[in-house]
C-alpha positions as CSV (number, residue, x, y, z in Angstrom):
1,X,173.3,169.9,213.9
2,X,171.8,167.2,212.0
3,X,168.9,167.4,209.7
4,X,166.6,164.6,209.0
5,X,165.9,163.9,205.9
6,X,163.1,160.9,206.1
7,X,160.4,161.5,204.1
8,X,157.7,161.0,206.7
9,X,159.5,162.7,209.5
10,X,159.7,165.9,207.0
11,X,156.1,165.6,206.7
12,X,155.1,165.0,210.6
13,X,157.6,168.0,211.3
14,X,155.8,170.6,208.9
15,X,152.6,169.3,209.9
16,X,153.2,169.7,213.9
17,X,155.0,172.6,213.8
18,X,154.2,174.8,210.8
19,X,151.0,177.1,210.8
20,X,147.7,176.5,209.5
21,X,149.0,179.4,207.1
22,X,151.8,178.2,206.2
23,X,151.2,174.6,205.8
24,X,148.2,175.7,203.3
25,X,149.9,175.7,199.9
26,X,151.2,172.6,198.7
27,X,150.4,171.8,195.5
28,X,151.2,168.1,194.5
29,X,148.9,165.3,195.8
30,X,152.7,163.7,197.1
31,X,154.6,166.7,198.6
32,X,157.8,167.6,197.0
33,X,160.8,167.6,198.9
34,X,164.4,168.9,196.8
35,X,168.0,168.2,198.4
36,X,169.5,169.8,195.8
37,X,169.7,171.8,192.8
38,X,172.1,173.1,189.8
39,X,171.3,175.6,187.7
40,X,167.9,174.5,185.8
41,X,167.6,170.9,187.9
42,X,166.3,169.9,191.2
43,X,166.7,166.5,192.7
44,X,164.3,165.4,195.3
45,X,165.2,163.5,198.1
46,X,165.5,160.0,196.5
47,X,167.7,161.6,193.9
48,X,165.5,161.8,191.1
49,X,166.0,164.5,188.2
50,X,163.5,167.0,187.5
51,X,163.3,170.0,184.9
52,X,162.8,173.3,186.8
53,X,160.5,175.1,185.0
54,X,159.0,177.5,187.6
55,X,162.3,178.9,188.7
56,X,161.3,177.8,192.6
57,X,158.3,180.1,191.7
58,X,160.6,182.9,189.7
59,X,163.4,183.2,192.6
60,X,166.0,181.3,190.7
61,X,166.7,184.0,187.6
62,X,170.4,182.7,186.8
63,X,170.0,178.8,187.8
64,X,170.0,176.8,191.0
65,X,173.7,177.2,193.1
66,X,175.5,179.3,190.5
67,X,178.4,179.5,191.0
68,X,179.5,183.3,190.5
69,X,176.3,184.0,192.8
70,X,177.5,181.5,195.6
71,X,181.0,183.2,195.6
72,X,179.4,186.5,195.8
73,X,177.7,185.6,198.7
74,X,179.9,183.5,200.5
75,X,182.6,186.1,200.0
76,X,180.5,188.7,201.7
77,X,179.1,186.5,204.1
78,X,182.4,185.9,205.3
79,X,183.2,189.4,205.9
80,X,180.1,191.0,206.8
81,X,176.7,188.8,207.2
82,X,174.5,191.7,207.8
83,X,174.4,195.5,208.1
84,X,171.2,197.0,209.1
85,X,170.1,200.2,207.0
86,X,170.9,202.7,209.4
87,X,174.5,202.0,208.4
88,X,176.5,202.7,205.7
89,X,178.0,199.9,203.0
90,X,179.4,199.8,199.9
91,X,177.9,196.8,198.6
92,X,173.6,198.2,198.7
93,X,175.0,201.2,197.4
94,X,176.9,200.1,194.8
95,X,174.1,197.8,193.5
96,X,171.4,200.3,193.9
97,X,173.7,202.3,190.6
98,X,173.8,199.3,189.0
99,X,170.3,198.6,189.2
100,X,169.5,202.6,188.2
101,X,171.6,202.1,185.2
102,X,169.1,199.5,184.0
103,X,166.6,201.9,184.0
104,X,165.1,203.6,180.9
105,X,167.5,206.6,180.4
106,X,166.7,210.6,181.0
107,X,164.9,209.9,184.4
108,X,166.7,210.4,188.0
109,X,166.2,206.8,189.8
110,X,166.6,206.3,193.3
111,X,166.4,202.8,195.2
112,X,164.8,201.8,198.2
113,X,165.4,197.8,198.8
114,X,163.0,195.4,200.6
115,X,163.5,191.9,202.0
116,X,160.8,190.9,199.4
117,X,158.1,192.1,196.9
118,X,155.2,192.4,199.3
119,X,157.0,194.7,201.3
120,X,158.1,196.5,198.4
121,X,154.5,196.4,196.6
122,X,153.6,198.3,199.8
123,X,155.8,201.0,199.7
124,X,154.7,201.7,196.3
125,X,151.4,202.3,197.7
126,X,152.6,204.3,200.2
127,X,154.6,206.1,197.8
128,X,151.7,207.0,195.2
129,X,149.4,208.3,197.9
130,X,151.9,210.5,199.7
131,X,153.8,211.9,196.6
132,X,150.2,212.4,194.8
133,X,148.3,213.4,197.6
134,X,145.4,211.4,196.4
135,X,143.9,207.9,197.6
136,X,142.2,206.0,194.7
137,X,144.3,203.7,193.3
138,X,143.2,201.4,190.3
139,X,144.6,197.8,189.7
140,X,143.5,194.7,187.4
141,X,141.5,192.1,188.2
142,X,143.4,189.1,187.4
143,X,146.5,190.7,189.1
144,X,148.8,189.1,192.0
145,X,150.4,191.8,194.0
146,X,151.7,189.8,197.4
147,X,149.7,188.9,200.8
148,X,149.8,191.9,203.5
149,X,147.2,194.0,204.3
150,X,148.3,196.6,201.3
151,X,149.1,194.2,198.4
152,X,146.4,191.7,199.2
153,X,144.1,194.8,199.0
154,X,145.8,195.2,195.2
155,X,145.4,191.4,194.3
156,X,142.6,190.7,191.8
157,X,142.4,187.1,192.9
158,X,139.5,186.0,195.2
159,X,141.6,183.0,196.3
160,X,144.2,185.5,197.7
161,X,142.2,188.0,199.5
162,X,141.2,186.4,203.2
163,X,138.2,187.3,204.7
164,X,139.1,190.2,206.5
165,X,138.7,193.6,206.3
166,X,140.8,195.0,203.2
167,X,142.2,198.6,202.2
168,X,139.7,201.2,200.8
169,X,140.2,203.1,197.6
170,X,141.2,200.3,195.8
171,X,139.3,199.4,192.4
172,X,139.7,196.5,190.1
173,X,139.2,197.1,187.0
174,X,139.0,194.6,183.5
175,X,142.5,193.5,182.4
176,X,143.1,193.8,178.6
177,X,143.0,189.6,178.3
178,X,142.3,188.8,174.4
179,X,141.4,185.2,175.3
180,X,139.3,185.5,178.4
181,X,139.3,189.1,178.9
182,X,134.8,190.6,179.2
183,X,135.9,192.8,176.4
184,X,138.4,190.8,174.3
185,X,140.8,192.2,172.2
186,X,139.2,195.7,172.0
187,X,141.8,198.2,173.9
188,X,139.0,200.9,173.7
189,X,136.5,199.1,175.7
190,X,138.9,198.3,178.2
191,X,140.2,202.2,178.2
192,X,136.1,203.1,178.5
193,X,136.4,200.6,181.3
194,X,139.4,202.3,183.2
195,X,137.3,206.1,182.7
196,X,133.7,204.8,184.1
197,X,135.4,203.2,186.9
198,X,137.5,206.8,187.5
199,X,134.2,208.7,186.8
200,X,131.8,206.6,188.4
201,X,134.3,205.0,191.6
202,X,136.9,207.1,192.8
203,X,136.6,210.8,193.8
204,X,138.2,211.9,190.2
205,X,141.4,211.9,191.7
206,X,144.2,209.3,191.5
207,X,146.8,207.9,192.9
208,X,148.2,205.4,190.7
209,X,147.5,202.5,189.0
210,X,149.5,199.5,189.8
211,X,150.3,196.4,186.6
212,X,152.0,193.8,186.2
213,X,153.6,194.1,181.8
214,X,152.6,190.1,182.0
215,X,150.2,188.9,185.1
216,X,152.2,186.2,186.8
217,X,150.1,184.1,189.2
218,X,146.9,185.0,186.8
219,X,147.9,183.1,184.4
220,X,151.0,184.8,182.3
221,X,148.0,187.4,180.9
222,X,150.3,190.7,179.0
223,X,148.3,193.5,178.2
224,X,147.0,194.1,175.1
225,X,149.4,196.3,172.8
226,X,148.9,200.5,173.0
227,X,146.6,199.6,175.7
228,X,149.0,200.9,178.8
229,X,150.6,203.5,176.7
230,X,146.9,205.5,176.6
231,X,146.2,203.9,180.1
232,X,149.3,206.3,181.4
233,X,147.6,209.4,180.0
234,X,144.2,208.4,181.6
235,X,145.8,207.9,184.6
236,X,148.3,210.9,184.7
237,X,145.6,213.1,183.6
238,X,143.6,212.6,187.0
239,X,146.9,213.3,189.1
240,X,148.3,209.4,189.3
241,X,151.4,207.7,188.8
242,X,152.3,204.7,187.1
243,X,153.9,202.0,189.2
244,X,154.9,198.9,187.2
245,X,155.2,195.1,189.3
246,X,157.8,193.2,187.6
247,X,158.2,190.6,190.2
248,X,158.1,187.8,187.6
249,X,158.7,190.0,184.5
250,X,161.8,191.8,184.9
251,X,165.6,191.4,184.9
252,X,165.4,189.9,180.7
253,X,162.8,187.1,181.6
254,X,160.5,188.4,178.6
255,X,163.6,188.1,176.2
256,X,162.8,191.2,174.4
257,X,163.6,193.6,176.8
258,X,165.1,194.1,180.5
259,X,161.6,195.2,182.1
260,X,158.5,193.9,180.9
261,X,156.8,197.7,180.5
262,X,159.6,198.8,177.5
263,X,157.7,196.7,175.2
264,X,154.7,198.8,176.0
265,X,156.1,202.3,175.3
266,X,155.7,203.7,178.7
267,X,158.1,204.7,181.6
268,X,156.3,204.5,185.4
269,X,157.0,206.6,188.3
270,X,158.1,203.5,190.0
271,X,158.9,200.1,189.6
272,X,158.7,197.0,191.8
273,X,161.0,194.4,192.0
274,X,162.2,191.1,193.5
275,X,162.2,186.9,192.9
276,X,164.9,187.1,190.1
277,X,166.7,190.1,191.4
278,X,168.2,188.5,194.3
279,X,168.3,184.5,192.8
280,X,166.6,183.0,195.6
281,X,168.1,185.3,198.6
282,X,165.5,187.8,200.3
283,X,165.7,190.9,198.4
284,X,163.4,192.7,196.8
285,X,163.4,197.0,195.5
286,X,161.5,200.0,194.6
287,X,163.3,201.9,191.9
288,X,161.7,205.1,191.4
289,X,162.0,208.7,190.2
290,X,163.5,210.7,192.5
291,X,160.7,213.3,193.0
292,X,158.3,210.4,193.7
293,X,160.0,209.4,196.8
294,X,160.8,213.1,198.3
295,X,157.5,213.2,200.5
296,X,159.0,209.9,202.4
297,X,162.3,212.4,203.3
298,X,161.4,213.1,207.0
299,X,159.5,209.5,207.9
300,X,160.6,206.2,208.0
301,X,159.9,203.4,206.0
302,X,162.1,201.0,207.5
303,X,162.8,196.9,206.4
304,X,165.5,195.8,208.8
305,X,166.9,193.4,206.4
306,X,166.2,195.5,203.0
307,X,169.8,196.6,202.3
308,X,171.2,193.3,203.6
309,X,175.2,193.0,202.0
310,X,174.8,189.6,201.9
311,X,171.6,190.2,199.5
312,X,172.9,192.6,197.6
313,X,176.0,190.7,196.8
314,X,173.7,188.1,194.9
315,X,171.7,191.2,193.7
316,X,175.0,192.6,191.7
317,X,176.3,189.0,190.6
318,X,172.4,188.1,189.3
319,X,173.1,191.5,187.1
320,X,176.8,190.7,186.2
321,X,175.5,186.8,185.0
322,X,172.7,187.9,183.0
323,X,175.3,190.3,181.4
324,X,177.8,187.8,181.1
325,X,176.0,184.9,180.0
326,X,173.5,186.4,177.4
327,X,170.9,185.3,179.6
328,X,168.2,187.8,178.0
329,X,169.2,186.7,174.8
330,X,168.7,183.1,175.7
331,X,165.6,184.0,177.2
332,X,164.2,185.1,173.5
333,X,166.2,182.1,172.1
334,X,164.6,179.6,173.9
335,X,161.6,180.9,174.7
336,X,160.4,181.3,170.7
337,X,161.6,177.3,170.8
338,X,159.7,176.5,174.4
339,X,156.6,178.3,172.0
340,X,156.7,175.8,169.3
341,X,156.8,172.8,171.6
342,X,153.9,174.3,173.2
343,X,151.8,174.5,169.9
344,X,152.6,171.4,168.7
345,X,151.0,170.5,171.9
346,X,147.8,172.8,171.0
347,X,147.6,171.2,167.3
348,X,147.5,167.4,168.9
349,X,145.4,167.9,172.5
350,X,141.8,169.5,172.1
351,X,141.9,170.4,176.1
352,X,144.7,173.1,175.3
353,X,142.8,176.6,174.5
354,X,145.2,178.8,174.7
355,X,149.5,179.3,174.8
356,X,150.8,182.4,175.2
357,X,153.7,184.2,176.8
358,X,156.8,186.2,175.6
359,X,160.4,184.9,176.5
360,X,160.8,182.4,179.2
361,X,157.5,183.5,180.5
362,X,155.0,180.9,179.3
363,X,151.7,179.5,179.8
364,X,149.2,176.8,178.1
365,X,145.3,177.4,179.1
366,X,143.4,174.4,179.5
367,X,139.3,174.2,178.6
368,X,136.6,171.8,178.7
369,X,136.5,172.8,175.4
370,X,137.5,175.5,173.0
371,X,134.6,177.0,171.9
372,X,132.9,177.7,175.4
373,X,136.2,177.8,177.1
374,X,135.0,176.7,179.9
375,X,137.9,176.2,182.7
376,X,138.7,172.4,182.9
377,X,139.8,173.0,186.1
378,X,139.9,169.1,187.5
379,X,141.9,168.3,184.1
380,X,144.7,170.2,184.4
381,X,145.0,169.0,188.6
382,X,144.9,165.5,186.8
383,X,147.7,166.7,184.2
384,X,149.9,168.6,186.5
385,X,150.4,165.5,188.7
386,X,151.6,163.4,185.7
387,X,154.4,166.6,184.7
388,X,155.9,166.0,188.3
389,X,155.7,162.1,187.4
390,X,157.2,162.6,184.0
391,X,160.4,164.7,185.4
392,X,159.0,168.4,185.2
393,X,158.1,171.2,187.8
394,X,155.9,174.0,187.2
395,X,152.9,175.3,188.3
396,X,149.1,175.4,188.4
397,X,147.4,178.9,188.1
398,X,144.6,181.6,187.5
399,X,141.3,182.2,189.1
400,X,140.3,178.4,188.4
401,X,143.6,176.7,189.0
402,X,143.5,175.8,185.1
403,X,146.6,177.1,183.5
404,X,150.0,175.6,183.6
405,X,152.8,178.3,184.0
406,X,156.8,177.8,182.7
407,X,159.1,180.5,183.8
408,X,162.0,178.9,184.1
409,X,165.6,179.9,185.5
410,X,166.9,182.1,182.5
411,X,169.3,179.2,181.9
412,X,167.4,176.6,180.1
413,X,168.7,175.6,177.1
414,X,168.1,174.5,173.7
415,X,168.9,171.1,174.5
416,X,166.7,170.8,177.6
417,X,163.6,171.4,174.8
418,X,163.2,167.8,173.3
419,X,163.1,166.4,177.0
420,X,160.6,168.7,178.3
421,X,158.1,168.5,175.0
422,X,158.4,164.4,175.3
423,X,157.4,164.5,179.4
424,X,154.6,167.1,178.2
425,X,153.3,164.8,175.3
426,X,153.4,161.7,178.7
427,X,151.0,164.3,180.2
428,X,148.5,165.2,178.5
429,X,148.3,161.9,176.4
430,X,144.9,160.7,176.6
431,X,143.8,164.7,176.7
């Protein structure tokens, strides 16, 4: 087989043969087209450099083609490509200890792996409604949970919910945001909040609440500290469990900690996970308590390719790198530097509102102007063009497409910072 890599028959391809669906996103003016990458660098298909700050949208955790993951895989691939769950392996099993030993200690976790987070999201679902009994479930507005019928129901996010009919027993309620958020920095408004909506909404009874530690796709948005700690108690007190997405916050990505939710205090019933955890191969997990997951003992949920070898063989070589390499201690490192080049940025260019963001999990806010904050929506399409242009990829998010996001492979370094704050300064010059 050949492939063709001319630009416009790549583009006459995708356009003839790819669904309306899944021709939708594309989010440069010019499409982007990589050959290759190596650990935090892609090069398109002209062989031009570019920065990877999005982490190919938080799938590359370790960097692009490392090499410990690619021999993990192609050593498994060249024993065993694929073993459906039904059968037995060592390799799922043995990463599913590995990942339990990363959990917060004194707790029995189990495993249950996915071919990616939606699936998993919706297990979680399933999971808090048949362990608890109950149906209500409460999630934030704001949030990004995946695109099926039972995460899209959990997303916050007009802009991801189609116009069909969506789960019931679902209820958004305000995120703790201190820059945008209807109540600002006051946890106790927002708790007040979370008890109207379980008083007022639901039947009294819960299910869960679902939260991401930092909101991804919403615009890297952490809740406000003590705020979940108390939140677990509302919640738990009206029969619920706690079920944690860190899809784009886990595996060290915060710097401070492996899972987003230890810097909050509180241990969930179950966590969600994927991107990072498999380095850019299909994988995603539920790790959960073992009680939780009992009811689901005599039915099947069942992902043919969730406990895939081949998977978990990047799964237990992303965990050994991140080890290995001090890649959560990087992640603090050079995040508290990727910081300071971002408020440099705020001190010279009045359209930046906000920059916020914990490890390599950054965002700047952009704003017609900072006292009404108004989103400047076409502003940042105009600046996020000109990062491409000056060497960098990232991308443009929220509710009104006005917030830049930088979660790079856990990789970058030190020296990458000078580059990246000179092609940002390019960007926004005239701003």
């Amino acid at each position: 087989m050949t492939t063709d890599w001319t630009r416009q028959a790549i583009l006459d391809r995708r356009e003839r043969y790819f669904a309306a669906s899944q021709r939708a996103f594309v989010p440069y003016k010019k499409p982007l087209i990589f050959r290759r990458g190596q650990m935090q660098y892609l090069w398109d298909e002209d062989g031009n450099r570019l920065t990877d700050l999005l982490g190919m949208n938080v799938c590359i955790s370790v960097g692009h083609a490392h090499p410990v993951v690619n021999a993990a895989v192609k050593a498994q691939i060249d024993d065993l490509q694929h073993a459906t769950t039904m059968f037995h392996h060592p390799v799922p099993a043995q990463f599913a200890e590995e990942l339990a030993a990363k959990m917060p200690a004194g707790h029995d976790w189990v495993v249950h792996f996915t071919a990616s987070g939606t699936e998993a999201i919706d297990l979680a679902l399933v999971l808090a409604q048949a362990y608890t009994r109950n149906i209500d479930m409460l999630a934030f507005r704001n949030a990004y949970h995946g695109a099926t019928i039972g995460a899209q129901s959990l997303t916050g996010i007009s802009g991801f919910r189609h116009d069909i009919p969506l789960l019931g027993g679902i209820h958004h309620i305000a995120q703790p945001d201190p820059y945008r958020g209807v109540f600002g920095d006051d946890v106790e408004a927002y708790l007040a909040e979370m008890q109207r909506t379980i008083r007022y909404s639901t039947s009294g009874k819960l299910a869960g609440f679902i939260f991401e530690p930092i909101q991804g796709y919403g615009g890297i948005v952490e809740a406000l500290p003590g705020y979940l700690k108390a939140a677990a108690d509302i919640v738990r007190s009206h029969g619920g469990i706690l079920i944690a997405d860190e899809v784009q916050s886990g595996f060290g990505r915060t710097g401070d900690s492996f899972w987003g939710f230890e810097a909050h205090g509180v241990v969930p019933e179950v966590v969600v996970m994927a991107k990072g955890i498999g380095n850019g191969f299909p994988l995603g997990a539920v790790v959960a308590q073992r009680h939780v997951t009992e009811p689901l003992a005599n039915k099947y949920f069942f992902n043919t390719y969730g406990a895939s070898p081949t998977s978990c063989a990047a799964g237990r070589a992303v965990l050994q790198v991140i080890e290995q390499d001090g890649l959560q201690a990087n992640a603090a490192r050079v995040g508290a530097g990727l910081r300071q080049v971002l408020e440099r940025l705020q001190q010279r260019f009045p359209v930046i509102g906000d920059v916020r963001g914990r490890g390599l999990m950054h965002a700047i806010e952009l704003v017609e102007d900072r006292k009404s904050r108004a989103p400047a929506t076409a502003a940042t399409a105009e600046i996020f063009e000109r990062t491409r242009e000056n060497g960098l990829v990232m991308s443009k998010s929220g509710a009104d497409r006005n917030i830049l996001r930088m979660v790079p492979p856990l990789c970058l370094s030190m020296d990458d910072l000078p580059a990246i704050e000179a092609a940002l300064e390019a960007s926004f010059a005239g701003w």
